[in-house]
N, C-alpha and C positions, 0 to 999 in steps of 0.2 A: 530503356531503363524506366524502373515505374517514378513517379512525382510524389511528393509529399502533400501532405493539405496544403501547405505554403508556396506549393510551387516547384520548389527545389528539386532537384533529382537526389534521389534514395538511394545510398551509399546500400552494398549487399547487407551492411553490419546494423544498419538502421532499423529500429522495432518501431511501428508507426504508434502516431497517438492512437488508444484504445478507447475510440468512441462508446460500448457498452460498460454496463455496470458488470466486469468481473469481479466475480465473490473473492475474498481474502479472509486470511484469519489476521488478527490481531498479532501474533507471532512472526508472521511471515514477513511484516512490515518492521516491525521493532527490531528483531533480533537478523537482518539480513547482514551480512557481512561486509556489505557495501553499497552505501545509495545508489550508486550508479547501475547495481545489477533489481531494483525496486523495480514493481509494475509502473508501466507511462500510461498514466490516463485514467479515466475512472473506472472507481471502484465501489463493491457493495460489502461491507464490515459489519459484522456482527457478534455485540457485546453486551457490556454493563455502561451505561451513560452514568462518569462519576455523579455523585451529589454535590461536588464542591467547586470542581474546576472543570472546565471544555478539555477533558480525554473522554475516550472508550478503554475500557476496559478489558483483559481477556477475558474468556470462557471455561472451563477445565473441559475436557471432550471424556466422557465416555467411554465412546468404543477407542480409543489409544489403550494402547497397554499402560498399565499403572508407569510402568517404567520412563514414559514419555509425556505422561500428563505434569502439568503445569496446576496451582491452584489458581483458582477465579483471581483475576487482579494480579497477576505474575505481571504481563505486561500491559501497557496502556499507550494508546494513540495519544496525541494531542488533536484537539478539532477545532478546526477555523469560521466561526458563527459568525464572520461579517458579510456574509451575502445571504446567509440565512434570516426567517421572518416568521419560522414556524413556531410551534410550542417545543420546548426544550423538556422531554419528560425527563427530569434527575433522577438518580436511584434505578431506574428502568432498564428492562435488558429490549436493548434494539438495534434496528439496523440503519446503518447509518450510509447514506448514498453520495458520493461526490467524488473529488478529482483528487487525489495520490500529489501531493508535493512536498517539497522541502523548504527550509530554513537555513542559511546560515546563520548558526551562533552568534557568531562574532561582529556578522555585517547585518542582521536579519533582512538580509535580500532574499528572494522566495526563486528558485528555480524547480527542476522535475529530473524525474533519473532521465529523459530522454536528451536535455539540454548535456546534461554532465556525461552520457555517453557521447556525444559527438566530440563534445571537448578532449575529452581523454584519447578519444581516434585523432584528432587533429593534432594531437600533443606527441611527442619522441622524446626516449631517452630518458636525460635527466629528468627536464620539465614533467613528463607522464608522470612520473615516478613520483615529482613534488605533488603535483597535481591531484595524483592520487591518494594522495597521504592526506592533506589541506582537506578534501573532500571526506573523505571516511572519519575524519578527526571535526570534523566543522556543521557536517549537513546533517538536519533533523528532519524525521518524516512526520507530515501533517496530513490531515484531509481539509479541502475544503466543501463545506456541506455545503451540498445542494437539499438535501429532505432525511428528515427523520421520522421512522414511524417503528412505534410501539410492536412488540410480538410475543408470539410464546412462545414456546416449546424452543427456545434459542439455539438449545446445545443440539437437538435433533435437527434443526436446521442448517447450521455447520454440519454436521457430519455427513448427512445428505451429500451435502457441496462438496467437500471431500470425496465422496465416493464418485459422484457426479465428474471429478477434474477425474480420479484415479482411470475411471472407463474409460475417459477421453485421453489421456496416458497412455493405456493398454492397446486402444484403437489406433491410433499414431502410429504406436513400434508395429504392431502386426503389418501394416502397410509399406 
């Protein structure tokens, strides 16, 4: 059985921590259906860096059919700049580099979707069931920044990435 970073043996259900920067949209983090089912580990986001408060901001995309786009600022991250030391461009569309985690609400304890899936495996029954309620109603997704830098052409560089995940998609199922 493979090991985790920590040691532990890796349950078949276990997604390991995601040591690279995978790209994300703004969307895909906000609007998931459940923290638990969120990427574990870092991530590369690209948006509008508010002018007012530590979010990112969405994007509108382009190539999506009118039917499926969103305006700029539909959704927005929050972002956690206490290990960060860089310049914070406001107002700026960029990309913003670090680790995928959560908050609870109510406790503002910080966990990760990887923590809260092993919990919900470890849980039966009734308990899952609270558990998984408590969790979708409690946990908010955050980044914490590791680097932020400036870009252009923002919206063509999501869609790239997009296209980019879609091939690597396509190439999976043909295999």
């Amino acid at each position: 059985m493979e090991q985790t970073s920590n040691g532990r043996d890796a349950s078949p259900l276990e997604i390991p921590f995601c040591e690279h920067y995978k790209p994300l949209i703004v969307e895909e983090i906000v609007l998931a259906d459940h923290p638990a089912h969120l990427h574990y580990g870092k991530c590369s986001v690209i948006g509008t860096l508010c002018c007012t408060n530590n979010v990112l901001g969405s994007l509108s995309l382009p190539d999506l059919p009118s039917a499926m786009q969103l305006p700029d600022g539909a959704c927005s991250v929050e972002l956690c700049l206490d290990n960060y030391s860089g310049i914070v461009p406001r107002g700026s569309q960029v990309e913003v580099t670090g680790i995928l985690k959560l908050r609870d609400r109510t406790t503002e304890i910080t966990t990760d979707a990887g923590t809260l899936r092993n919990m919900l495996e470890a849980a039966d029954g009734i308990v899952f069931k609270q558990q998984y309620e408590a969790m979708k109603a409690n946990c908010k997704p955050y980044i914490e920044v590791d680097y932020i830098r400036t870009i252009s052409n923002a919206r063509e560089l999501i869609s790239c990435n997009l296209k980019f995940r879609k091939l690597s998609l396509l190439t999976k199922m043909e295999m």
